[in-house]
N, C-alpha and C positions, 0 to 999 in steps of 0.2 A: 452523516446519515446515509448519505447517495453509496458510499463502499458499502455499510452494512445490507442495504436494500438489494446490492446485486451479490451478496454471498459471499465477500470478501471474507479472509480472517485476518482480525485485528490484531495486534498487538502494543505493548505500549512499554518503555522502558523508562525507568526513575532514573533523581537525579544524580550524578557519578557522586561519590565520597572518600577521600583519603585512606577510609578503612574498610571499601569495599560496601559489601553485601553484609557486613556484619552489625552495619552503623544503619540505624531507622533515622527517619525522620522525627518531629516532635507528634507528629498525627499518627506515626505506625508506619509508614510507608517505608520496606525495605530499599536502601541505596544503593545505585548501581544495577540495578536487578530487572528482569525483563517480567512480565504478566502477560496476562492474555484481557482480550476486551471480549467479552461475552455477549452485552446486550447495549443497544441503545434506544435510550426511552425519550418523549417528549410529553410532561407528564404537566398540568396546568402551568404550562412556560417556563417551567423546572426542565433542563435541558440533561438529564442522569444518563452515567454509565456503570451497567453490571460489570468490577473485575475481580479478577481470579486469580491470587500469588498461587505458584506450580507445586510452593513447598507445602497447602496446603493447612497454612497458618500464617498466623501476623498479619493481621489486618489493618485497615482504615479507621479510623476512633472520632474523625470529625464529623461535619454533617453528614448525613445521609446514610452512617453509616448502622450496624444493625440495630442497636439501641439510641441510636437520634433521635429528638424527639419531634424532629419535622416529619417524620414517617406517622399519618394517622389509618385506619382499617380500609380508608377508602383507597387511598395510593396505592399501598401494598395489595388491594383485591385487583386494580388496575394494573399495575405491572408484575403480577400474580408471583410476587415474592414474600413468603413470612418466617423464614429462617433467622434465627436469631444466633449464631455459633461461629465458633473461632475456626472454620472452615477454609480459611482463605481467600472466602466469598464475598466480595462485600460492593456496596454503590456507594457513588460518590457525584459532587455535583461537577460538571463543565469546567467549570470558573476555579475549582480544588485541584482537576487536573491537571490544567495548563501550568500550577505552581507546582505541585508534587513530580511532576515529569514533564521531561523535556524531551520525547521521542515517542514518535508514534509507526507501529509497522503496519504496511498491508499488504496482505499474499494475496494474490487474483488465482482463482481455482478456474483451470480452464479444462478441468479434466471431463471426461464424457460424462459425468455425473451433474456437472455444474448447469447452469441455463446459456451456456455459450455455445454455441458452434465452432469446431474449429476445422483449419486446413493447414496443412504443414507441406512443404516445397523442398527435397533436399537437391541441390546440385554441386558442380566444382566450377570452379573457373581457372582452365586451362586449356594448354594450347591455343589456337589462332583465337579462340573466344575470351581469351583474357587479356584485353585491351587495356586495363587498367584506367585510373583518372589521367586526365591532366594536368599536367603540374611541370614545374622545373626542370625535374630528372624524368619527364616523359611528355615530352613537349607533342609528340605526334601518334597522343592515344586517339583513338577512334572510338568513342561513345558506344556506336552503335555496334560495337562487333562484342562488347562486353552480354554477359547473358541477361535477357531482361523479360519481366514478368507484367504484366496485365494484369489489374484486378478493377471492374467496372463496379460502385455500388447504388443500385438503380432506387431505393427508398432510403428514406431516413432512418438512423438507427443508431447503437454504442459500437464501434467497432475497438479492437487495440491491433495494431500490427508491429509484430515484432521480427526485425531482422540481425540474425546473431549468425555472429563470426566463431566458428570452431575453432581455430588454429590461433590464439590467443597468445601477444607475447607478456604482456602486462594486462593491469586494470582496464588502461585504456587505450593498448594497440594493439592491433592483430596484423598478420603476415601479408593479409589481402584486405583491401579494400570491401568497404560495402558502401550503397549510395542507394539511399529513399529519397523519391521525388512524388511528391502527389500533388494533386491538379483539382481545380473545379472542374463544372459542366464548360466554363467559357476557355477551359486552357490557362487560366492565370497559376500561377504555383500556388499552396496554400501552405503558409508558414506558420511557425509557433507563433503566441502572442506574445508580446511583447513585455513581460513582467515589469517592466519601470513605469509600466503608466497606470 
């Protein structure tokens, strides 16, 4: 719900099948296939999501879907949906989706339209300012000569910082190094958390 709330767009991929996109599920749900996630509702503890096949048909046939018959006049006035057609439109409950698909996308919209702010920084690192890490094959880099940026943030809030490397040799090396460091107010480093515990 937290990506929906800040205007993300969802998406959601079914589960792969030997014959493609051509092979459904027993409930209707095309395999292999990507959708779009529309809406997320929280409807009396019913935890629903509006999706949308692209092709515009082939729908969902289990609960919740247009003719379910968990759907009573009040729900549907509540998440003000009463379409009933082979549209490609359809809801489904949490619990359907995590079986029908195995992949979930979300694109962060940070464009000027979005409720983000943003600041973009372009520079190079070269010449005497490209000191590079320390390591093996640069045993006597100089940190400090490398180009470095300041960013103070004085109240609470969502921030994302992204530091991308142009010069790309692969998925996961580039030609130049890049190096995020962030700090508390006391100077201790702040590192990711620890996903094993």
């Amino acid at each position: 719900m937290a990506y929906s709330k800040d205007h993300a767009l969802l998406g959601a991929g079914s589960n792969s099948h030997a014959d493609g996109d051509s092979a459904t599920s027993k409930l209707g749900i095309v395999q292999g296939h990507a959708f779009s996630i529309l809406r997320l509702a929280d409807v009396d503890g019913h935890k629903l999501m509006q999706i949308r096949n692209p092709w515009a048909k082939g729908e969902w046939t289990g609960d919740w879907s247009d003719n379910s018959d968990k759907w009573t006049t009040r729900l549907r006035n509540i998440v003000n949906w009463h379409e009933s057609k082979d549209d490609g439109i359809f809801w489904m409950d949490l619990n359907d989706y995590v079986t029908e698909f195995d992949s979930i996308y979300i694109c962060r919209d940070f464009s000027d339209t979005s409720q983000w702010n943003t600041l973009t920084v372009e520079d190079k690192w070269e010449g005497k300012t490209a000191a590079g890490l320390p390591n093996s094959k640069n045993p006597k880099a100089q940190m400090e000569k490398n180009p470095q940026y300041g960013l103070t943030i004085t109240k609470p809030g969502k921030a994302v910082v992204v530091l991308r490397l142009k010069e790309k040799l692969d998925r996961n090396r580039a030609k130049q190094y890049g190096y995020l460091n962030m700090q508390a107010n006391d100077g201790k480093a702040i590192r990711m958390p620890d996903k094993k515990k």
